[in-house]
N, C-alpha and C positions, 0 to 999 in steps of 0.2 A: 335634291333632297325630297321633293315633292312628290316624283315618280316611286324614288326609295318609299316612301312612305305609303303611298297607294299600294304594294305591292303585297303593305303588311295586313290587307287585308283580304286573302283568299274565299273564294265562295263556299269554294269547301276543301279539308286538310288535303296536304299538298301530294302526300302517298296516295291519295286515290286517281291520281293523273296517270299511275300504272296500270291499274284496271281498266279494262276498258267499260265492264257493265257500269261501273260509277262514275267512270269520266266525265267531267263537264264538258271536256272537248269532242265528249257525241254529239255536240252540237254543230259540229263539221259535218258530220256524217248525213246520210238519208239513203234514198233511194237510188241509186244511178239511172240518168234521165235516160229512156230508150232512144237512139238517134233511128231517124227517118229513112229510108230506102232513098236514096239518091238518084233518081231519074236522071235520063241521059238529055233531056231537056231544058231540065233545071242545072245540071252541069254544064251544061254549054252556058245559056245567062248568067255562071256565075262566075264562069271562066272571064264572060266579058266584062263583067265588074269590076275584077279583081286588076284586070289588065287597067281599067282606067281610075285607078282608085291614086290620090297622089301618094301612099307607098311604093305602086307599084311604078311608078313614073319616076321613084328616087324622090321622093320631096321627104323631107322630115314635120312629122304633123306639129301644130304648136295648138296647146291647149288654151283655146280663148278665155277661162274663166280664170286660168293661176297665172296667165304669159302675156295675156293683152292686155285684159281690163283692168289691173292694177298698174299698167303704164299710162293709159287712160285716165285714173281716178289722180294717181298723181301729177303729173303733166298738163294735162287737158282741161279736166273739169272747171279749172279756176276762170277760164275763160269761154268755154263750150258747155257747162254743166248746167244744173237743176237753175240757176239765181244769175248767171248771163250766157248769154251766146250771141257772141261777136260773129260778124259777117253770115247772122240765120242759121248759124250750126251749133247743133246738142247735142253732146256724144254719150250720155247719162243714158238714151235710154235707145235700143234698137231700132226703132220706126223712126228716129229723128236723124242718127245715123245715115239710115239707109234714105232717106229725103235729100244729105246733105243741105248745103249752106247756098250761099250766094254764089257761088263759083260753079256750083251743079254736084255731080255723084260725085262720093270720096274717091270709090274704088272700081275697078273692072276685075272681080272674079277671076283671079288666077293667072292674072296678069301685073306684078307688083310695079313695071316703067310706065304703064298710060293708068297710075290709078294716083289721083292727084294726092291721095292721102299719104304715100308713100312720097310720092315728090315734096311734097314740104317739109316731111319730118326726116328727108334725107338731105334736101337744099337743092335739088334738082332744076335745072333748065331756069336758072337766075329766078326761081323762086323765093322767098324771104324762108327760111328755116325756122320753120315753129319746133317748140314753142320758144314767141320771139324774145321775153327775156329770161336771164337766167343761162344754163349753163344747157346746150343743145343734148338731147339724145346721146346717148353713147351708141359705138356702132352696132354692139350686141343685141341693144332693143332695138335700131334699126333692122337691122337683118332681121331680127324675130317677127318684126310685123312683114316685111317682105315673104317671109315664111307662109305669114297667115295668108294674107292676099294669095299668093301664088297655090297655095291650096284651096283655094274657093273661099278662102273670107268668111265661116262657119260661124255664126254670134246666136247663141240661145235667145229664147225667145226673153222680154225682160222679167216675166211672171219667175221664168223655171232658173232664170239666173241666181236671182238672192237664197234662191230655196234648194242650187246645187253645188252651192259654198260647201267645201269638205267642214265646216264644221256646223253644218245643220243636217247631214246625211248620215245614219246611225251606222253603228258600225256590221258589220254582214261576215260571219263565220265564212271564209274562202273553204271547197274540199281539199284533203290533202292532197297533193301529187303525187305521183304513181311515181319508185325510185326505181330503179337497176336492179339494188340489195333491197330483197324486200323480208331478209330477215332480220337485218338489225335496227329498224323502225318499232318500238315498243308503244308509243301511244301516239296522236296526230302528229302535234308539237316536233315530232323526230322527222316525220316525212318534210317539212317545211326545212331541217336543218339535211339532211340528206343531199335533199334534193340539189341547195345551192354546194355544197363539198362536192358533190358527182361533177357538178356545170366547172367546178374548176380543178378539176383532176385530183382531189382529196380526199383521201379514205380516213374513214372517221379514228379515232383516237382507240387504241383497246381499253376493254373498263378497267377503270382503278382497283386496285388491290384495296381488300375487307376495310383492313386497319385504315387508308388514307382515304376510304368514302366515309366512316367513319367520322374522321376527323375531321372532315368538310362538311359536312350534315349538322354539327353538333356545332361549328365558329360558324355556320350557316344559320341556324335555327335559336342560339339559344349565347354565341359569341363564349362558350367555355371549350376547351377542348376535351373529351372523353377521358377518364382517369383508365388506372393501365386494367383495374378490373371489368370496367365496362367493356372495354377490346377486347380482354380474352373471352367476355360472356358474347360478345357478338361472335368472338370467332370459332363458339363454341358452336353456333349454331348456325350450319351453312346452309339452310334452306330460301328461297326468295322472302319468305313473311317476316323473317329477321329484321331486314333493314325498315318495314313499315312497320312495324312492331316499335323500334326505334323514335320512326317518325313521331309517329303519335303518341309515345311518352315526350318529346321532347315539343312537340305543340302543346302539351296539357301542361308543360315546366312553367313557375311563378318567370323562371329566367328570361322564357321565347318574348313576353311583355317588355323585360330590362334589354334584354338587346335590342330590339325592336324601338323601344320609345325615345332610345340616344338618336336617328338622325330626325325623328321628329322635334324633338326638344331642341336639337341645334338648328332645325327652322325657325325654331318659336324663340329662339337666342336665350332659354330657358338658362339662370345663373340664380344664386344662391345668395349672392349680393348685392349691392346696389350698382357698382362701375364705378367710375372718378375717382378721384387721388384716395379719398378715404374707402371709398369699397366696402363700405360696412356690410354689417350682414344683415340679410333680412328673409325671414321665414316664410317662402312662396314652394313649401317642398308637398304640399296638397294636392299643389297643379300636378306636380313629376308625376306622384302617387297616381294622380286619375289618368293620366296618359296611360302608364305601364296597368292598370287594371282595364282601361278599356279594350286594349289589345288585348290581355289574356281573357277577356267577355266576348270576342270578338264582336265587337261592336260594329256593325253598319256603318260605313263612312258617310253616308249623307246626316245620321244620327253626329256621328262623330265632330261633326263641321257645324252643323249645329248649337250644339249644347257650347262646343269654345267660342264660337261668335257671341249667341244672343240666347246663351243657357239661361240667365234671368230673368231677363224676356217669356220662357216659355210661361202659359198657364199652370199656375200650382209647382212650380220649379222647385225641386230638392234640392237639396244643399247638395249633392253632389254636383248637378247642373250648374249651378253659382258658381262652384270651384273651377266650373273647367273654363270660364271666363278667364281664370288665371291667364291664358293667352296672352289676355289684353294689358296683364299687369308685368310684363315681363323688361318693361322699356327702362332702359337707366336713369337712376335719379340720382341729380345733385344735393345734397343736404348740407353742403358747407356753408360757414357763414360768408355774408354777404351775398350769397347767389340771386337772381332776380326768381322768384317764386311763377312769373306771367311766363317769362321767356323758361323758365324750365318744364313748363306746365304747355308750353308749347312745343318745345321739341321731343317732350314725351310723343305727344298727338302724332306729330309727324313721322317720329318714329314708328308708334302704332302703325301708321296705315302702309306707309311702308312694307314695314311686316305682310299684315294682313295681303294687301295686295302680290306679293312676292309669292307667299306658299298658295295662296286659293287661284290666283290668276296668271 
């Protein structure tokens, strides 16, 4: 629902992804880098490279930051980490690693049977099998760190590690790929979908007939289906600007807001009454209203997230801002008699964060 939701918020209307002068996705684009004249001596050392790289050896590479070190953090740390390290060894951070412990080196570079790290965590030559309690490695992270070792044991430095977490690395427009068919790629977006059809022997789909892009553009954009005069006005006019013509009446429709703020609202468990046996009704339809208007404002989603968190909060806060707190009022309440007022007053809360944490996190 959350992705749905993000998605309702385009940087710019969605017909201009066909042009290419307006495309956001010339953000792919540039210049094509000149490649270097290739010397017959830079060819030869790269030949030799290439020859001892463990690709070319048949090793499959294992990536230390998503494949090791979270086996590491969980397994290890509790006993080699930042707050103890039994027998002189810290596996927290590269230089203590590479020290090893009381025993000497973990590892020998490329060699997974004489690298003691790999003996323990396999149970090797009446070693004790770490880690000793709890339930041993499974063989798949064994073999994976065997992997690693046997390629050279590559562990970033500990500065460039925290800071080359896929989620602290922004995100970087890839260029498109050059297809086969390079006339039915209409804007980037196509060559990235080409490309993988070509890799598995799939030619793309021919385009839909007027009437049924039509009728996908309109339960797409606005969740009504085209009436039968709207079709014959499209198909009255068979030119390309038709269908963005289209587009952009049906972004500017009150409706594209009402279609759109339904899987937001069933994030926000947005209901009309209270929940429990009696289910009264209680009037929170202000929230709905500011949802479906911010989408048809297009509103910024960091705005967006905003104002329904801590719109009160803000300095000089409008009443629309207050409203959009509705969020936070969306939790079922028990109003029968005898309820306990503490314990309902708490499973609100809980519910709240709940929520809150589920769509923002």
């Amino acid at each position: 629902m959350f992705a749905t939701a993000l998605s309702c918020y385009p940087s710019r209307p969605i017909h201009q992804l066909n042009g290419a002068a307006q495309s956001p996705f010339r953000w792919f684009g540039g210049e094509p880098m000149t490649r270097p004249l290739m010397v017959s001596v830079a060819g030869i050392v790269f030949s030799i490279f290439v020859t001892l790289t463990p690709v070319a050896l048949g090793l499959q590479t294992v990536d230390f930051q998503n494949e090791i070190l979270p086996v590491l953090q969980q397994h290890c740390y509790r006993c080699h980490g930042p707050s103890e390290q039994e027998a002189g060894l810290r596996l927290d951070r590269k230089t203590g690693a590479l020290e090893g412990g009381d025993s000497g080196a973990l590892w020998v570079a490329g060699d997974r049977n004489s690298s003691l790290l790999y003996q323990r965590v396999a149970g090797l030559d009446d070693l004790d099998q770490m880690p000793p309690d709890g339930e041993p490695l499974s063989g798949e992270f064994i073999e994976r760190i065997g992997r690693w070792i046997d390629g050279g044991a590559p562990w970033p430095d500990d500065e460039s590690t925290s800071k080359k977490h896929w989620a602290y690395i922004a995100p970087a427009r890839p260029h498109p790929p050059a297809t086969t068919d390079t006339d039915w790629p209409i804007n980037e977006i196509d060559h990235f979908i080409l490309t993988r059809l070509e890799q598995s022997g799939i030619n793309p789909s021919p385009p839909a007939e007027r009437a049924r892009l039509l009728r996908r553009v309109y339960l797409d954009l606005i969740g009504l289906p085209p009436t039968v005069e709207e079709i014959d006005a499209f198909l009255a006019e068979p030119g390309p600007s038709a269908y963005e013509t289209v587009v952009d009446r049906l972004l500017a429709s009150k409706h594209y807001g009402e279609r759109w703020a339904v899987p937001w609202l069933d994030a926000a468990r947005y209901a009309d009454s209270n929940g429990y046996q009696a289910d009264q009704y209680r009037e929170v339809w202000p929230y709905r209203d500011w949802v479906v208007n911010a989408l048809n404002a297009d509103m910024p989603f960091d705005q967006f997230t905003i104002e329904q968190i801590a719109g009160d909060l803000l300095m000089g806060s409008t009443t629309d801002q207050k409203i959009a707190t509705g969020f936070h009022r969306q939790t079922t309440c028990n109003v029968e008699a005898g309820v306990d007022p503490e314990e309902n007053r708490v499973n609100q809360i809980i519910d709240r964060v709940n929520t809150t944490g589920t769509v923002w996190l």
